[in-house]
N, C-alpha and C positions, 0 to 999 in steps of 0.2 A: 807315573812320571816323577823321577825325582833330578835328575839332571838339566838343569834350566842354566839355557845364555840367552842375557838379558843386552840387548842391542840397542844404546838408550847414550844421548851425553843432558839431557835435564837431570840436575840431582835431586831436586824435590820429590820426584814421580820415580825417579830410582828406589828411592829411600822407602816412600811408601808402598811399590808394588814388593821390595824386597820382603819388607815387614810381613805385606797379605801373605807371599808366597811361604813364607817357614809358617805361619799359624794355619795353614793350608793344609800342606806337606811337612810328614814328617821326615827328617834328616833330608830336608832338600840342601842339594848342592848348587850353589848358585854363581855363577860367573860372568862377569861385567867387561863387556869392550865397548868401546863407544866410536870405532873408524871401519869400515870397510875389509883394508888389510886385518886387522886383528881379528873380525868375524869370521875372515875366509881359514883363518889359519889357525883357529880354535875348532873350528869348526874337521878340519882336515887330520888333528893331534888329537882330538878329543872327540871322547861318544857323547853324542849330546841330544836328549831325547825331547827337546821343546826347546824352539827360541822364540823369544816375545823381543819384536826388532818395533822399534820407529823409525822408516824408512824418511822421516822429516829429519832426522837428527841426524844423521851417521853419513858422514862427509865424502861427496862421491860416489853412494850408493843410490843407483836408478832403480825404478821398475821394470827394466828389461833385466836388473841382477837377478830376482825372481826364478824368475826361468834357472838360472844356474844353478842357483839354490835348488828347487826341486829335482833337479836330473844329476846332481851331485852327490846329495844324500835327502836321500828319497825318503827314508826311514823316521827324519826327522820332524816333530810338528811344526808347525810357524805357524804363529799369532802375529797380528800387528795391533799393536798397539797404542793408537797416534789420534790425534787431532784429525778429518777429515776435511780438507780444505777445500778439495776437487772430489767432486762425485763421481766423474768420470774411472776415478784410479781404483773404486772399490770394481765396478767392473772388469778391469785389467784385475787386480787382486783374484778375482771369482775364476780365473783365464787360466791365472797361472798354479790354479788347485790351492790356496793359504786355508789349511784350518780354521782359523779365526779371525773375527774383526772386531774389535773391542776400540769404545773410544776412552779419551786418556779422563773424561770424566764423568766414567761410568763408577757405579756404586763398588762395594769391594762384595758386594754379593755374586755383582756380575763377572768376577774374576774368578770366583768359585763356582759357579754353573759351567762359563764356557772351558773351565779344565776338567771338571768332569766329563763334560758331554762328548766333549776333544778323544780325551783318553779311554773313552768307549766308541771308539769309533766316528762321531757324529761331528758333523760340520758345525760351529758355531759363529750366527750374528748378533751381537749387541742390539738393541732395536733402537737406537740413532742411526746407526751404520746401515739396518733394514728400512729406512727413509729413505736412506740416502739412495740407497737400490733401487727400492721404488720409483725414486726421482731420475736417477740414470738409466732404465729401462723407457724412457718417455720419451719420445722421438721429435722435434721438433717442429711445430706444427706449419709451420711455413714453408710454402710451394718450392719458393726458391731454395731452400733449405735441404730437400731431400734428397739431392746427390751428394753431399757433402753425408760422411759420418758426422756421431757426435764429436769424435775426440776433433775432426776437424771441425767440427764449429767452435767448438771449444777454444782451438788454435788459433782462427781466424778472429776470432773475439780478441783476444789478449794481443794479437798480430794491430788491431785495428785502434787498441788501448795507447799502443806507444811501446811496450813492451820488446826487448830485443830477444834476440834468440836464444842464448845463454839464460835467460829468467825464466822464459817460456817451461825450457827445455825441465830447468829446476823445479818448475811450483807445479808441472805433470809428471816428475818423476821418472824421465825422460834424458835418453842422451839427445844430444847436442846433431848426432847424427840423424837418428830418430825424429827428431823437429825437422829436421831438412828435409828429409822425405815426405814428409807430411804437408811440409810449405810445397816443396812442387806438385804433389799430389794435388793440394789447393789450385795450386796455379793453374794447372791446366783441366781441372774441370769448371775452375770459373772464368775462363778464358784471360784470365791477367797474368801481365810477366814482371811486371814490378810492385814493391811494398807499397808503393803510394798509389797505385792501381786498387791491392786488396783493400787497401784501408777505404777507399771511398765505395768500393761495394757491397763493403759493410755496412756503410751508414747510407747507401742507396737502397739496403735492403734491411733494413731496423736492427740490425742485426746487434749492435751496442746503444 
């Protein structure tokens, strides 16, 4: 792989994976957008044989884009490369087939394994992000808990927090849409029809 777009608005962690990747690769071509629109449309003018995106940075861009991504150009690698805030989203990640998961303070050795292993085929995890997996395969153990998915416990947590829809939607990488189905999804398996309804069966059931 020598064709990298880098999907990033932090410049420090720009700066430095730019650095790893030329001592990496030789005569790597590297190319920087930091919004949505300009990924899609690099992406669409240009052959672009691995993107290393932080889906935290790039303004607009959900985890249902994923999905586009891969049925668009299929051809192409995708790395994420990011902080992992929600455990839940490496999941979604693992769903929508990404190559890799690397976190943003992983060693620079670990940027050099997971592209070779990438470019021979092989799926690559960081082993903070293989935690995190770990941790998101674990199903909540509480009775009341078990018709609910996790991404809905998840919701229903930050629902119960204070947190509005719009936040929700942002910090699971998530449209806006996406959350609405999920809050009624809530709703009517926990038999509540309003937010101050979920909110006290959250804390009727430990749940925060």
């Amino acid at each position: 792989m020598k064709n990298f777009l880098i999907a990033d608005s932090e410049n420090l962690h720009i700066i430095g994976l730019k650095y790893t990747l030329k001592k990496f690769v030789k005569k790597a071509s590297l190319t920087l957008v930091n919004s949505k629109d300009q990924l899609l449309s690099h992406l669409e003018r240009n052959k672009v044989e691995c993107l290393i995106i932080d889906p935290n940075n790039i303004f607009l861009f959900y985890e249902d884009d994923f999905r586009q991504l891969r049925a668009n150009f299929p051809d192409c690698k995708i790395i994420i490369l990011s902080y992992f805030k929600n455990k839940q989203n490496v999941n979604t990640f693992l769903q929508e087939r990404i190559d890799g998961f690397i976190s943003k303070d992983c060693q620079e050795q670990t940027i050099f394994d997971a592209l070779y292993k990438i470019e021979n085929g092989e799926r690559y995890l960081c082993p903070k992000t293989l935690n995190s997996l770990i941790d998101v395969l674990v199903v909540p153990p509480s009775d009341v808990n078990e018709k609910l998915t996790f991404r809905e416990h998840e919701i229903l947590q930050q629902i119960a927090k204070g947190s509005d829809g719009k936040s929700i939607a942002s910090l699971f990488f998530i449209s806006i849409h996406t959350f609405r189905t999920h809050r009624k999804n809530i709703m009517k398996k926990t038999g509540r029809h309003t937010t101050p309804e979920l909110i006290l069966y959250a804390i009727d059931n430990k749940m925060i």
